[in-house]
C-alpha positions in Angstrom: 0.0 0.0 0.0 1.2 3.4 -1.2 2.5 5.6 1.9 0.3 9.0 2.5 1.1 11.8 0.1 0.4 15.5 0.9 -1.3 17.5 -2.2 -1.1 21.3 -0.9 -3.5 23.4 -3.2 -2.9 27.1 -3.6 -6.3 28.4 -4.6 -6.4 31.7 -7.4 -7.7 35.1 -7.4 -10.8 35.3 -4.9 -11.4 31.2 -5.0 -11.1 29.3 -2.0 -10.7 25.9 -1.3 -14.2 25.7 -2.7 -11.9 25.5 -6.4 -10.7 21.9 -5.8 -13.2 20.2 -3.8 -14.7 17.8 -6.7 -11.3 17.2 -8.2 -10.4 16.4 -4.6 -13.3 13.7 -4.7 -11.9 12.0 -7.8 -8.3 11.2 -5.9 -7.0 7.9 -4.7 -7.3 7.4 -0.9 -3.4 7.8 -0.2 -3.8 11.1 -1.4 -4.5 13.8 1.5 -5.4 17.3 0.3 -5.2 20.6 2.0 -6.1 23.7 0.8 -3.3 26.4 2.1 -5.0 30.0 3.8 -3.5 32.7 2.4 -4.4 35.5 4.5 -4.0 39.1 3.4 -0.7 39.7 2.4 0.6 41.4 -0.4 3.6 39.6 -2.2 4.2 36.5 -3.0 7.5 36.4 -0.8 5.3 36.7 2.0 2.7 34.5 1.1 4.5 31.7 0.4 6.8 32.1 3.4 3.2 31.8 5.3 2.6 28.7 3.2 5.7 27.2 4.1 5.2 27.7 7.5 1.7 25.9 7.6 2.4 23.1 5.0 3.9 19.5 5.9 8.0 19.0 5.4 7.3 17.5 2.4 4.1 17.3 0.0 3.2 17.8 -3.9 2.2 21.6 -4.5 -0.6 22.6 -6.7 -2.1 25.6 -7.6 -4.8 27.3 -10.1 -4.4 30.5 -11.4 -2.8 32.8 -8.5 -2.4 29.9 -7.1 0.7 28.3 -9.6 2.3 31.7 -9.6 2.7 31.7 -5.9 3.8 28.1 -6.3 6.8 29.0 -8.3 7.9 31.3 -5.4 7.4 28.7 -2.6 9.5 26.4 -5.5 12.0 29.1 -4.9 11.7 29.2 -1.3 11.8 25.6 -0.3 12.3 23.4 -3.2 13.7 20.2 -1.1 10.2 19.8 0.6 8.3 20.1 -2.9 8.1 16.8 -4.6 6.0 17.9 -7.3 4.0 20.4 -9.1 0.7 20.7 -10.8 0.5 24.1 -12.9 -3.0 24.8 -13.5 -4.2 27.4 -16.2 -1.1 29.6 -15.0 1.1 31.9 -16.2 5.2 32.0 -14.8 5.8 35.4 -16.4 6.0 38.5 -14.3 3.0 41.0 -14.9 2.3 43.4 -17.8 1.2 47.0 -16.3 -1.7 47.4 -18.4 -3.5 43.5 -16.8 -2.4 45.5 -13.3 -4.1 48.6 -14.3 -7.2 46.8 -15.3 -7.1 44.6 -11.9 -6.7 48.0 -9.7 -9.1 49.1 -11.3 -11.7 46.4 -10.5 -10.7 47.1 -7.0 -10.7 50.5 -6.8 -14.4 49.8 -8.0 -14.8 46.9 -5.4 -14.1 49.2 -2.4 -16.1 52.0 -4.2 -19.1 49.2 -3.4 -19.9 47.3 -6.2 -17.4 44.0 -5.0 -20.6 41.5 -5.3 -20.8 42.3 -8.5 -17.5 41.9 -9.9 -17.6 38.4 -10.5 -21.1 37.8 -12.5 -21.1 41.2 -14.2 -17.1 41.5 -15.2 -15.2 38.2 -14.6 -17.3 35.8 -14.9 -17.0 35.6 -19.3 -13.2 35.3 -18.3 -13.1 32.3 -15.8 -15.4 30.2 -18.0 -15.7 28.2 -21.2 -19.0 30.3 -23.2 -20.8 27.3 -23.6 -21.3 27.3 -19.3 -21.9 31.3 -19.4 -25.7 29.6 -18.7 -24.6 27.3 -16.4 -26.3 28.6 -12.7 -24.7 26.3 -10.7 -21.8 27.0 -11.9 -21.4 30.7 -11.8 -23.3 31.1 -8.5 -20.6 28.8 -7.3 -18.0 30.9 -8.6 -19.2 34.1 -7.5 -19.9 32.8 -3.8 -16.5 32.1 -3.7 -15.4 35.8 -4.4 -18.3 36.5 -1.6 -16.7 34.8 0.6 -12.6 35.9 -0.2 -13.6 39.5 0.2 -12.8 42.7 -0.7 -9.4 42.9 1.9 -8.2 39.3 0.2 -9.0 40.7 -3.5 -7.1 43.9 -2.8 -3.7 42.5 -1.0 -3.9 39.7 -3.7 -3.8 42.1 -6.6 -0.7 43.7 -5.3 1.2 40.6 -4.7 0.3 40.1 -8.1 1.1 43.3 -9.6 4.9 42.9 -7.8 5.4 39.3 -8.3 9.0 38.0 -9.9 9.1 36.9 -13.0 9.6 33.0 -12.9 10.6 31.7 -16.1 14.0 32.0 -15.4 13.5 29.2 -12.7 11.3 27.1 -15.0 14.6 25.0 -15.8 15.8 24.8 -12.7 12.6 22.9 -11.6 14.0 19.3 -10.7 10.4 17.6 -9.8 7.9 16.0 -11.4 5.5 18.7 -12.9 2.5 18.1 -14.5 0.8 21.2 -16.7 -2.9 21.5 -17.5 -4.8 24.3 -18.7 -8.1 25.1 -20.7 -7.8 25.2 -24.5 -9.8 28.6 -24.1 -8.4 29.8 -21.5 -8.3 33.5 -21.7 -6.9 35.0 -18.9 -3.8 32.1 -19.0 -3.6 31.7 -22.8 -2.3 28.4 -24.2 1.3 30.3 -25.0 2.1 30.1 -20.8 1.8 26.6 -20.4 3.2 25.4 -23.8 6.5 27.2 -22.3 6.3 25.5 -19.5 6.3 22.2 -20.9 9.5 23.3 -23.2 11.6 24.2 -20.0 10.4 22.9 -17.2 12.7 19.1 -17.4 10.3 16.4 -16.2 6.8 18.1 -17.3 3.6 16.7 -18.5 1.3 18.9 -20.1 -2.4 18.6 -21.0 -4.9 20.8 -22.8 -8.7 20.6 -21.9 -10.8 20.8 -25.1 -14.1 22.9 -24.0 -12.8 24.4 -21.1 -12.0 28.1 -19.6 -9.8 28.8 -17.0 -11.4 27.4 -14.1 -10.9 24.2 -15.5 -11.2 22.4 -12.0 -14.8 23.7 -11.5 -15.6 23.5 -15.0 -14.3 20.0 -16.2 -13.5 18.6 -12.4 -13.6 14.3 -13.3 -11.4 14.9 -16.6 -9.1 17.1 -14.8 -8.9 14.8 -11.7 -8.3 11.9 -14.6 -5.3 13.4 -15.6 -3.9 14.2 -12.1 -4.5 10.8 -10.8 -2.9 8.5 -13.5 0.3 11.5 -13.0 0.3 11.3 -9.2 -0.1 7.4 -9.6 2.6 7.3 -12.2 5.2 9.6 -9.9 4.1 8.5 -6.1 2.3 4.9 -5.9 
């Protein structure tokens, strides 16, 4: 019998661990998930050193989003107690200042009053595939999530963010397994991101979600599980 494996989850801008529950439901029993609390601070030095702090000595690290940018940096940080990665609908460059103008300006209005509807009115076409645009469940899940983040994690988020390093120079330096997925429509973590990543990162795996946005793990949870439990059972069984 395969020995307990840690699979930390760094959830992305204004998601919670809400964004891998159903994958979670699809993984073998000798996998334990945790979703990491990231609090309210405002670089990613800081919130992974909080990570760090919280997480087992060693575990796989995934992240959505946010979530695999902050990743890289807790790679940096610690990389003897990472034994993987899973990259979800990421990006590992540093930010271009007109994506943080358009996010600080989504804030400014958020603390101007209208943070509930962010998510539905402004967001919500670039999280998700079109075809679940219609899809209740779905985007009431979503925006519940942003509910519940709040305004305070939105705002220190976007300037950790807006500062982060730029990480492809690390992405050959990464000496774990790393498996890649993303959303062939993604549109806020284009195609172009991950395709790098799976040109420099050494041991990589990469997948590309027909149908999907960027949310793939709400929108597509059983195919995305499928292709994180035949990697984790390939690498840690």
């Amino acid at each position: 019998m395969a020995q307990p494996l840690s699979l930390l989850w760094l959830p992305g801008l204004l998601c919670d661990e809400t964004l891998f529950a159903e994958v979670n439901q699809t993984l073998p029993k000798w996998v334990r998930p945790e979703t990491a609390q990231l609090g309210y601070l405002e670089s990613m030095t800081h919130l992974a050193s909080k990570v760090l702090q919280e997480a087992p000595e060693h575990f796989v690290l995934g992240g959505l989003s946010m979530g695999g940018i902050l990743a890289f940096e807790v790679y940096r940080q610690a990389p003897e107690r990472v034994k993987g990665l899973i990259l979800l609908d990421t990006n590992a460059a540093d930010e271009k200042p007109e994506v943080s103008e358009r996010r600080n300006a989504l804030v400014e209005r958020a603390l101007n009053g209208e943070f509930e509807a962010i998510t539905p009115d402004v967001l919500m076409p670039l999280l998700i595939h079109p075809s679940r645009l219609g899809d209740t469940r779905l985007t009431d899940c979503i925006s519940t999530m942003a509910i519940n983040v709040g305004i305070d994690a939105f705002q220190a988020h976007a300037n950790a963010l807006a500062s982060r390093p730029d990480a492809r120079p690390l992405l050959r330096d990464i000496s774990v397994p790393t498996l890649v997925v993303t959303g062939r429509d993604d549109l806020l973590c284009p195609i172009g991101n991950h395709l790098l990543m799976a040109e420099q990162i050494p041991d990589v795996t990469l997948h590309i979600i027909a149908d999907c946005g960027h949310l793939s793990t709400l929108e597509q949870p059983v195919n995305v599980g499928q292709r994180i439990n035949a990697w984790l059972s390939h690498h840690f069984s």
